[in-house]
C-alpha positions in Angstrom: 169.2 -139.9 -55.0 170.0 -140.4 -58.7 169.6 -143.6 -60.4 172.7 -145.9 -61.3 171.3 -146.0 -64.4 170.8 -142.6 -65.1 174.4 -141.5 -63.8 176.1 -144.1 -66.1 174.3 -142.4 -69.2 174.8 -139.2 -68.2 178.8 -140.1 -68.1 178.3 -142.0 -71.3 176.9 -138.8 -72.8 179.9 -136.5 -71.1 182.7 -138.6 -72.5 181.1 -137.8 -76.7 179.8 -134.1 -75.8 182.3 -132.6 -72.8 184.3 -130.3 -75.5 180.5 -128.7 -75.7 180.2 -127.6 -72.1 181.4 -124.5 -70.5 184.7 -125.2 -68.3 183.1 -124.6 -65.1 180.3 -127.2 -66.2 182.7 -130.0 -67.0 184.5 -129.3 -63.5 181.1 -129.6 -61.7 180.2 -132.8 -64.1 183.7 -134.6 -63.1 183.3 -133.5 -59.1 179.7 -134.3 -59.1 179.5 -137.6 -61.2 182.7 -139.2 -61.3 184.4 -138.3 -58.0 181.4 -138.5 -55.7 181.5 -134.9 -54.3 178.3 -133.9 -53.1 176.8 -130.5 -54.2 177.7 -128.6 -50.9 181.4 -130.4 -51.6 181.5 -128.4 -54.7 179.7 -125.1 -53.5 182.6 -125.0 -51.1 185.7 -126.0 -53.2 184.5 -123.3 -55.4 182.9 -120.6 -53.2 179.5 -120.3 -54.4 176.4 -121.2 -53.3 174.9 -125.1 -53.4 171.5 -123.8 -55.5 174.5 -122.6 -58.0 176.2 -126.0 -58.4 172.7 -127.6 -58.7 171.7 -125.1 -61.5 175.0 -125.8 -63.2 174.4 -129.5 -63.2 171.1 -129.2 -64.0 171.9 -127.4 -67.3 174.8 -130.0 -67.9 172.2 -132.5 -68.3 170.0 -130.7 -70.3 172.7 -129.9 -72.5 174.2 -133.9 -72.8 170.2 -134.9 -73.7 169.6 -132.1 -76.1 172.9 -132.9 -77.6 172.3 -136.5 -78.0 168.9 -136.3 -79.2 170.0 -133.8 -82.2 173.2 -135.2 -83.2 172.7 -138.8 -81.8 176.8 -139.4 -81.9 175.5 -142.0 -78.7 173.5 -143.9 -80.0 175.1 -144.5 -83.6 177.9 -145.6 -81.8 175.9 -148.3 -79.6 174.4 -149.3 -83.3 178.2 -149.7 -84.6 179.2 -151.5 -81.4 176.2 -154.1 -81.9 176.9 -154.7 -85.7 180.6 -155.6 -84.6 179.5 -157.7 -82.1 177.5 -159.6 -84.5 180.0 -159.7 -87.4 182.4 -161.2 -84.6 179.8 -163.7 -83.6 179.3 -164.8 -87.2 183.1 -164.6 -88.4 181.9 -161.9 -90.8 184.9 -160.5 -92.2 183.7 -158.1 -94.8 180.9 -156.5 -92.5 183.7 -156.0 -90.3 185.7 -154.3 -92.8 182.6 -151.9 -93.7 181.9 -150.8 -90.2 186.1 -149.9 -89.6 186.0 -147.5 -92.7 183.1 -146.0 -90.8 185.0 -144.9 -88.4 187.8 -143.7 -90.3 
């Protein structure tokens, strides 16, 4: 069984990098991790075997972390959402300001 933890960053890593994955990897991804299916679920919906749903995910994940740890698009935007959180905290107008045009 999977970790809460880890399924939670996993999703957080689908929603920046899904347009990266194959289309049968993000229909895995969603059955597997968002809708609860288990891998057999899958192997069945889509005829094919459960070891080939498994690989599938398997790769999906090494694809999310790979992604993450060369282009980091995760955690810059957990940097942004901290400095906002401070800049609301402190009534910081201008920092706010700076960190919008970041995003534009």
């Amino acid at each position: 069984m999977e970790s809460l933890e880890k399924k939670e960053q996993l999703n957080q890593l689908f929603e920046i990098y899904s347009t990266l994955l194959t289309e049968k990897q993000v229909l895995y991804f969603d059955h597997y991790y968002r809708e609860d299916y288990s891998l057999q679920e899958i192997a069945e919906l889509y005829q094919v075997s459960r070891n080939a749903v498994y690989d599938q995910l398997k790769k999906v994940e090494e694809h999310l972390y790979d992604y993450e740890k060369k282009l980091k698009l995760f955690e810059q935007r957990e940097k942004r959402l901290k400095l906002i959180d401070e800049a609301q905290k402190n009534n910081d107008l201008t920092l706010l300001e700076h960190i919008r045009k970041l995003d534009e």
